[in-house]
VOGU-3710 file (C-alpha; in Angstrom, 3 decimals, decimal comma):
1> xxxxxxxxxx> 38,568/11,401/-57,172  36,084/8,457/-56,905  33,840/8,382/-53,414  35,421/5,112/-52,706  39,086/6,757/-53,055  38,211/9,221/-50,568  36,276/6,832/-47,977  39,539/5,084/-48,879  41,554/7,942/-47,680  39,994/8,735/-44,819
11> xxxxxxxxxx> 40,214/5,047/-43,067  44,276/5,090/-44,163  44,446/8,353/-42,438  43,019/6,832/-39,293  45,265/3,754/-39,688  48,063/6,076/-39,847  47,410/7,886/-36,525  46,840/4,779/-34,686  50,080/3,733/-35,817  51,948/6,666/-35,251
21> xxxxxxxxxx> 50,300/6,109/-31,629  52,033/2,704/-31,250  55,144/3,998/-32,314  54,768/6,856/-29,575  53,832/5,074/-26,543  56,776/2,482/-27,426  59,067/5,566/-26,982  58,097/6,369/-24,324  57,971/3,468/-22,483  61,523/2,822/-23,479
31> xxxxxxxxxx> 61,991/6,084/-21,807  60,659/5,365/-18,677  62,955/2,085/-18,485  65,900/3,999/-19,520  65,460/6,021/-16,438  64,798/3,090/-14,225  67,551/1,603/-15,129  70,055/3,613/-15,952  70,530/2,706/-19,515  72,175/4,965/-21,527
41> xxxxxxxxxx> 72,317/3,264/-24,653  68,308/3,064/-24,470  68,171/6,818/-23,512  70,187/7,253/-27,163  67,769/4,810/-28,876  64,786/6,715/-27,501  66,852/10,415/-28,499  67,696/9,009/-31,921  64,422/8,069/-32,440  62,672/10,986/-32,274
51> xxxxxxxxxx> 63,599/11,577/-35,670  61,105/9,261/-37,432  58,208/9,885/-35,408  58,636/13,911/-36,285  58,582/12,233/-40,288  55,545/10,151/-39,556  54,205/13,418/-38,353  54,674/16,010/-41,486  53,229/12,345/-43,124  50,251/12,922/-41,668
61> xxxxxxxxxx> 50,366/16,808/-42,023  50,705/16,113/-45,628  47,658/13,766/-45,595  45,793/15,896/-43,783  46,228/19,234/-45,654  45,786/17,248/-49,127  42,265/15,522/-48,171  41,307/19,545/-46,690  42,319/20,856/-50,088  41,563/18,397/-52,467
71> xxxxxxxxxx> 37,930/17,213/-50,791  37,057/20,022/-48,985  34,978/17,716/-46,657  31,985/19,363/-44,445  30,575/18,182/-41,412  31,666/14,609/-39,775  34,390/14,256/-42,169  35,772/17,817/-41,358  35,729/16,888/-38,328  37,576/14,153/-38,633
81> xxxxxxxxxx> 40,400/15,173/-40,465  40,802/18,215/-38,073  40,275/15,882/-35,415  43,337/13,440/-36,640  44,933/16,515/-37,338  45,392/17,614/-33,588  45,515/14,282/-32,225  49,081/13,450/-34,389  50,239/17,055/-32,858  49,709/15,899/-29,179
91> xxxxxxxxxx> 51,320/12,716/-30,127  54,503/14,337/-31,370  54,276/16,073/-28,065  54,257/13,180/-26,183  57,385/11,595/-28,293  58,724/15,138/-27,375  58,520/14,396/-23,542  60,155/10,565/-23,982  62,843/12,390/-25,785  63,461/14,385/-22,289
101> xxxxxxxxxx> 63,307/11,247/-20,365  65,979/10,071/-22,561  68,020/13,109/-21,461  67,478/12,985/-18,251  68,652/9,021/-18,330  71,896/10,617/-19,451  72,544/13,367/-16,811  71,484/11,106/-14,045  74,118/10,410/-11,161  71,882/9,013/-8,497
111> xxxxxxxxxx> 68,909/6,334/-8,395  65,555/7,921/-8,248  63,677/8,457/-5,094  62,523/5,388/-3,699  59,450/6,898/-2,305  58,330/8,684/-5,985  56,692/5,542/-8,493  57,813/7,118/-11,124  57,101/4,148/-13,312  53,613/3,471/-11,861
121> xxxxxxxxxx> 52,750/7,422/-12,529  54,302/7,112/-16,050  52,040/3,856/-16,860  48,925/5,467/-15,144  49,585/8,401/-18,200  50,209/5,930/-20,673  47,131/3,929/-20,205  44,990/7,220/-20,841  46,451/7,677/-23,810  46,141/4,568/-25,041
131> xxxxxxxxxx> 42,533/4,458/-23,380  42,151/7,955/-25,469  43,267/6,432/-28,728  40,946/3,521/-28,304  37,981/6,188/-28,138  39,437/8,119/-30,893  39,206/4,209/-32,968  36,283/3,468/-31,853  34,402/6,592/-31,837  33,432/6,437/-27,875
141> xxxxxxxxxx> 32,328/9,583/-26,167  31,710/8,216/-22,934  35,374/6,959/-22,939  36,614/10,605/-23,424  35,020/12,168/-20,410  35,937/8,853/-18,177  39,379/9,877/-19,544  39,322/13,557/-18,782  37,591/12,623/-15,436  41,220/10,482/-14,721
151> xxxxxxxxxx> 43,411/13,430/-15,369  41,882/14,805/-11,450  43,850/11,572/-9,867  46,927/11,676/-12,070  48,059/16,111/-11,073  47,061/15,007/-7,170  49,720/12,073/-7,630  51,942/14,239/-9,383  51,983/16,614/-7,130  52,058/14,188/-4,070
161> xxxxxxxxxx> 55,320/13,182/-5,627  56,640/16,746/-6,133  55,951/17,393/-2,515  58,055/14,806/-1,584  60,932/15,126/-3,347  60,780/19,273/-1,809  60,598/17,976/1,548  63,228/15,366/0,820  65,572/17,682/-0,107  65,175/19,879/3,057
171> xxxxxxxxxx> 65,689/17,517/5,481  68,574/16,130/3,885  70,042/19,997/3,866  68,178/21,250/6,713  66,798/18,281/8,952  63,993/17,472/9,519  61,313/20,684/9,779  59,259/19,137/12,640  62,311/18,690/15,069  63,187/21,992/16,451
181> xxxxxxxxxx> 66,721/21,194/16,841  67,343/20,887/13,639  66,432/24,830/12,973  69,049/26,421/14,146  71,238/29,471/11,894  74,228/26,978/12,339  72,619/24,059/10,728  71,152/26,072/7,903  74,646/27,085/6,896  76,308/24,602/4,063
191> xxxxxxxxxx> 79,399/23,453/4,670  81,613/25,215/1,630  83,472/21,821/1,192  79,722/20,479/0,749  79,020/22,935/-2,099  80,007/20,538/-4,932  77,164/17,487/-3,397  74,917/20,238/-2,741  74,835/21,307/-6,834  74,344/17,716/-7,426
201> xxxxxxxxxx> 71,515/17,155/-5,456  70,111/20,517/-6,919  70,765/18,958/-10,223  69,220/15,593/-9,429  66,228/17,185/-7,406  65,443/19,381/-10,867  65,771/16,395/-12,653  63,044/14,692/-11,197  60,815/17,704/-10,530  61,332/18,228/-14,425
211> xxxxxxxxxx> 60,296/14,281/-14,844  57,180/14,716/-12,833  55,898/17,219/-14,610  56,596/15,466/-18,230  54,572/12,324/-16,909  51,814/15,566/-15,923  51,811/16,525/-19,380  50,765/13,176/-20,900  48,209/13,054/-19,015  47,007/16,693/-20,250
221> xxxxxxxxxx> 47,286/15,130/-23,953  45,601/12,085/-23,076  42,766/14,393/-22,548  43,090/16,864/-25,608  42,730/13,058/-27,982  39,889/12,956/-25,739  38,269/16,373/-26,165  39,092/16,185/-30,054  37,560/12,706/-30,490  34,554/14,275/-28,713
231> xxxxxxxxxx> 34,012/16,903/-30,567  34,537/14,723/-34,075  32,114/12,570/-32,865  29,442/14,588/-31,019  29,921/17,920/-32,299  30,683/18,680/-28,780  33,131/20,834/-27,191  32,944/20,266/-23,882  36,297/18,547/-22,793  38,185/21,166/-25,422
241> x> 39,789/24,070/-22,973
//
């Protein structure tokens, strides 16, 4: 294959991941305003659509598989194709998780906590990735670790909003833990004619614990396309753990 096929190649293959990207963090923001809203025919959209992201994917497998066995490129270029290789993986990921935002648009019965952002937590994730695909396009190292330094802020607000929706849920069953009254063996007791809310607010309390932790885990693959656009720049593992 000519030198300018392959140099050819290997800027398509970028092109391709930054689309796939788009595509992604479209998803996923659909997801989030399925949730807000309630919208179950943009929770299906989002579910349905999972399907052609997982075919852009084994795309870019191909690609990436065919320019390792047909070029066998060394150095930078090996890096970049691995590189692109693990960045379209935690992008499938993250259409994985908008998938299960779509889901739990569907098995939603209440509004979500007023005092949990889940849409300002879900942008705050979505801006690193797109931060992290920017430094995989441009080749900017000091935007990965100002990425991976973000992901701190993100776990203490997602676990600031897990704590809440705990505590929420035992004063609603139990009262309030500070007020002594409230801790009594009669007022732990449920009602049995309660037993049927009680599951649902089990069910809507795992619901959002489960969301939390999704909008968690795009921030942890923000910061692998970090660490991987490090290393294929720099040679430098640092960020990879």
């Amino acid at each position: 294959m000519p030198r300018e096929d392959y140099q050819q190649q290997l800027e398509s293959l970028q092109d391709d991941v930054l689309y796939m990207s788009e595509v992604v963090l479209e998803r996923f923001r659909m997801g989030l305003d399925a949730l807000e809203a309630k919208d179950e025919d943009l929770a299906w959209e989002v579910i349905e659509g999972d399907h052609e992201i997982n075919e852009l994917y084994l795309d870019l497998e191909r690609d990436c598989i065919d320019l390792f066995a047909l070029q066998q490129p060394v150095a930078g270029d090996l890096r970049f194709i691995a590189a692109s290789f693990k960045v379209i993986t935690d992008l499938e990921r993250i259409a994985d998780l908008a998938t299960n935002l779509g889901e739990y648009t569907l098995d939603a019965t209440r509004d979500l906590y007023p005092d949990v952002d889940i849409r300002a937590i879900g942008e705050e994730t979505l801006d690193m990735v797109e931060d992290a695909m920017a430094a995989y396009a441009e080749q900017d190292p000091e935007a990965c670790f100002a990425i991976a330094d973000r992901d701190d802020d993100i776990d203490a607000r997602c676990e600031d909003a897990s704590n809440v929706v705990v505590r929420d849920l035992i004063e609603t069953e139990f009262g309030d833990p500070d007020d002594d009254s409230n801790l009594t063996p009669e007022s732990s007791r449920a009602d049995p004619g309660d037993v049927d809310d009680i599951e649902a607010l089990m069910n809507e309390v795992s619901r959002l614990l489960l969301t939390i932790r999704d909008l968690e885990r795009v921030g942890d693959h923000a910061v692998n396309i970090a660490a991987r656009t490090l290393y294929m720049v720099e040679n430098d593992d640092a960020l990879i753990y």
